[in-house]
C-alpha positions in Angstrom: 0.0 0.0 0.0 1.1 3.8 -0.5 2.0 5.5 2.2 0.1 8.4 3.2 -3.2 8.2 1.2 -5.1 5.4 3.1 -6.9 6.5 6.6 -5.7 5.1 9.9 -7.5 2.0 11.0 -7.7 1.5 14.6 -10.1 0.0 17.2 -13.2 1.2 17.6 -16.6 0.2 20.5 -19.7 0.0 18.9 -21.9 0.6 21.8 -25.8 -0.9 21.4 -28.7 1.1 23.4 -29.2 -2.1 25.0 -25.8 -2.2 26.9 -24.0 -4.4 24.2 -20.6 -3.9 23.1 -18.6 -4.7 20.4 -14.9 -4.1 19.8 -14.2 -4.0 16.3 -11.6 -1.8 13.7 -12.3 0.7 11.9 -11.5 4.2 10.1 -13.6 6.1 12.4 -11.5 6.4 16.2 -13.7 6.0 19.1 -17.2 5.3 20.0 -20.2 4.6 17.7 -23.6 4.3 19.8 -26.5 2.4 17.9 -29.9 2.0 18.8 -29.8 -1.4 18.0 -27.6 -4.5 17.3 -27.9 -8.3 16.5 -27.4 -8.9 20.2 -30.7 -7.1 20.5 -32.8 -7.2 17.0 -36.2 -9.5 17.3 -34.9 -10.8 13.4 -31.8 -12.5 15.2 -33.1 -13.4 18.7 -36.0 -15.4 17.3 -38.6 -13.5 19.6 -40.4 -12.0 16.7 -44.0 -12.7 16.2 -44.7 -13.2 12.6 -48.5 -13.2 11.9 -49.4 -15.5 8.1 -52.0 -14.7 6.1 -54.5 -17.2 7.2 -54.2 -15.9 10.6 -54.7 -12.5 9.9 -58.4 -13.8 7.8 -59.0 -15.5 10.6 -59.3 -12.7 13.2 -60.9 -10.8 10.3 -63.5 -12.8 10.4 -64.1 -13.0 14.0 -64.3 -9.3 14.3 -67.1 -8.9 11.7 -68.8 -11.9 12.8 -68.3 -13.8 9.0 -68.8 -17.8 8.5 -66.5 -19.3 6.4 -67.8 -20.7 2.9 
């Protein structure tokens, strides 16, 4: 590599809103704060409640009183 023309790369704490932290390199010295990470995100913890189509009819249905058919 050339000297000179590349930025410094150094450690860097990415700090979640949820009290996670990760130490990591980067171009950017210091502290990034997120508001969310994978420690925290539904998507990777598996506590996301997906609702399908067929449930979603469902309750449809119950609100307005409909029979199926």
């Amino acid at each position: 590599m050339k000297e000179g023309i590349h930025p410094q790369y150094g450690e860097t704490i990415i700090k979640c809103a949820c009290g996670f932290e990760i130490k990591t390199r980067s171009t950017r010295p210091g502290t990034i704060r997120v508001e969310i990470c994978s420690n925290c995100h539904p998507f990777f913890t598996g506590k996301q409640k997906l609702v399908d189509t067929a449930g979603r009819v469902e309750r449809f249905r119950r609100k307005y009183g409909m029979t199926e058919g």
